[in-house]
C-alpha positions in Angstrom: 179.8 274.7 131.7 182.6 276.7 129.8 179.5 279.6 129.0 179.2 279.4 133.1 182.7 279.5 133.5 183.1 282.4 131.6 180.8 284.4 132.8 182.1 284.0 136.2 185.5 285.0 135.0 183.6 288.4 133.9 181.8 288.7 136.8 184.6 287.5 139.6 187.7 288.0 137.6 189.6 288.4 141.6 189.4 285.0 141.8 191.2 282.2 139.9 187.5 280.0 139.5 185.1 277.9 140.7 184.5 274.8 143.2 183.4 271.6 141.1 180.5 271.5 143.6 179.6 274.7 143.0 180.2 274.6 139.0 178.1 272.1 139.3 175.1 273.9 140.9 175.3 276.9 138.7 176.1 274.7 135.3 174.4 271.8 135.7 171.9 271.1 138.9 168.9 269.9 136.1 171.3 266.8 135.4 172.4 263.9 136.7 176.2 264.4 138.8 177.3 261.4 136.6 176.6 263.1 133.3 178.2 266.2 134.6 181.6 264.3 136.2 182.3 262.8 133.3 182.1 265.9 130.7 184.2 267.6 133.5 186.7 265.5 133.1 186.3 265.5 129.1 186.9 269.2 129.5 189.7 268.7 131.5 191.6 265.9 129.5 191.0 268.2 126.4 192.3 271.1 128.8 189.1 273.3 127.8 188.8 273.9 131.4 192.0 273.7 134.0 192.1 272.6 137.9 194.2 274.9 139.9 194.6 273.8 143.1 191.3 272.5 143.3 190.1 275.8 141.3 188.5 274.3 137.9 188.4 277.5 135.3 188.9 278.2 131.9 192.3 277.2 130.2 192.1 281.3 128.7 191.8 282.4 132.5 195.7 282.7 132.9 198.3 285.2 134.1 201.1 286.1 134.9 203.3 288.1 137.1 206.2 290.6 135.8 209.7 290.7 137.3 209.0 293.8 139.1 205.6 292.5 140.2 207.6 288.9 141.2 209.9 290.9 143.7 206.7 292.7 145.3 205.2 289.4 145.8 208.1 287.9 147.4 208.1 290.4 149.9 204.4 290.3 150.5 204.7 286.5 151.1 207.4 286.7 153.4 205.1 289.4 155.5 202.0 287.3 155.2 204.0 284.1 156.2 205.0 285.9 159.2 201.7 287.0 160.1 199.6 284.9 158.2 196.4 286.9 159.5 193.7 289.2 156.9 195.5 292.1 156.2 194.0 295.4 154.8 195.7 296.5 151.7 196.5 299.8 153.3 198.1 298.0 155.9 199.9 295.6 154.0 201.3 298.5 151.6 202.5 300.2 154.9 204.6 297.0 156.1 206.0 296.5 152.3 207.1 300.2 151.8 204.7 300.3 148.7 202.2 302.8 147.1 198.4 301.5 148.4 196.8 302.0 145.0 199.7 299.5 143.2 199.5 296.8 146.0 195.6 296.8 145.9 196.1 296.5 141.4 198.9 293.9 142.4 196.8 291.9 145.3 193.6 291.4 142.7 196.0 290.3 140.3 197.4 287.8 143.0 194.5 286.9 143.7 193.6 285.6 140.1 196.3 283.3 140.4 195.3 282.0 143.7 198.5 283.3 145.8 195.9 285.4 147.8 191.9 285.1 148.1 190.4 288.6 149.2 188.0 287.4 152.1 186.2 290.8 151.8 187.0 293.8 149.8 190.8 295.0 150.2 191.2 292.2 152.6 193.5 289.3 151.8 194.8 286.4 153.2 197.5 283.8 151.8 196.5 280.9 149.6 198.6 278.7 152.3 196.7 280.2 155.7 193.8 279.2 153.9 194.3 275.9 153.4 195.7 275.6 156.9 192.5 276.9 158.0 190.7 274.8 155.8 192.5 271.6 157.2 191.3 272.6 160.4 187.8 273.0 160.0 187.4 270.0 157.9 188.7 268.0 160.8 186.5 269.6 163.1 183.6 269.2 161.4 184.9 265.4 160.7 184.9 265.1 164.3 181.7 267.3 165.4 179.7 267.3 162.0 179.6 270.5 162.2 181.0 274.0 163.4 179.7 277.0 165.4 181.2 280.6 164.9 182.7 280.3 168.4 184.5 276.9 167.7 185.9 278.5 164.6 187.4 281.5 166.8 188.9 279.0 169.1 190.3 277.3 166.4 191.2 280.2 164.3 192.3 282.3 167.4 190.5 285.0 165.3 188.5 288.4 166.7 185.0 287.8 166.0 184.7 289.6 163.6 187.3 288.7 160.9 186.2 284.8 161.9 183.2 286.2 160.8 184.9 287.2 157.2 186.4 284.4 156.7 183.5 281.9 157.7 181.4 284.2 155.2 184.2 283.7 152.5 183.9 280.0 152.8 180.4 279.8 152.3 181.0 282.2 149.2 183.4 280.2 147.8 181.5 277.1 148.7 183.7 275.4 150.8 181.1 275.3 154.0 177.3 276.1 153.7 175.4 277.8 156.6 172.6 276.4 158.4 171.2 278.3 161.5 174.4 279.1 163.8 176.8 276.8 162.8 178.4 275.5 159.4 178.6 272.3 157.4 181.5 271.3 154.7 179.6 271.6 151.4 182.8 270.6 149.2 185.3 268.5 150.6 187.7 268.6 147.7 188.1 273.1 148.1 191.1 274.5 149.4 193.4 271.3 150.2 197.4 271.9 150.1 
């Protein structure tokens, strides 16, 4: 698991880890759930691996922000909280007044950790419009077992095609899994406030 772990951090070092579902699936599918939960949460008692916000990654997988890059974030988050849609980096570094190629360094950095999720290349959303996002798929889905691309634009009130983005993101990240049209949760436990 920690080998599995690390590796992602190599290979997806934007984002702050991995689903336990999806840890799971990439770490352990040949064994039992049961064996895996509880050396999980061996790992995690022993801090070896860390949950962040449902994010399970390696206790070495840590950063930090700097004063100057503190300030910058404030005023990205007020932005985003006002318009809590994707933004472009290019666009976002035009509303903050800064220089594109330090916001896009800055937003991966935010992104690792888990301020911001990139929903496609320079494309970022806040940590909190996801979850609120999240919340309201997983009670549609409660409600409907399942959810069509067209639901999730009603209930996004989304253009087609970032819904689009952000339905693919989920299924990257694990949080739904596609099946023909329309999606199903795949882990519950992802992105929850």
């Amino acid at each position: 698991m920690i080998e599995k772990l690390a590796l992602y951090h190599q290979q997806e070092n934007d984002h702050i880890g991995l689903g336990k579902d999806r840890l799971y699936r990439i770490a352990a599918l040949n064994q039992p759930a049961a064996i895996f939960n509880d050396l999980l949460a061996q790992l995690l008692a022993q801090q070896s691996i860390i949950n962040t916000r449902g994010w399970l990654h390696l206790a070495s997988h840590q950063l930090q922000l700097t004063e100057l890059e503190q300030k910058s974030w404030q005023r990205i988050a007020q932005i985003m909280q006002q318009n809590s849609t994707p933004w472009w980096v290019r666009d976002l570094a035009n509303e903050c007044d800064l220089d594109e190629e330090e916001l896009r360094a800055l937003s991966y950095k935010l992104a690792q950790l888990g301020y911001i999720s990139a929903i496609v290349k320079d494309r970022y959303v806040s940590h909190d419009y996801l979850i609120s996002i999240a919340n309201r798929v997983r009670a549609h889905i409660g409600h409907h077992q399942k959810l069509e691309t067209a639901e999730f634009r009603t209930i996004s009130q989304l253009g087609r095609k970032v819904a689009i983005q952000i339905l693919e993101y989920f299924d990257k990240i694990g949080f739904t899994k596609r099946k023909f049209n329309y999606r199903e949760l795949r882990d519950e436990g992802l992105l929850k406030g």
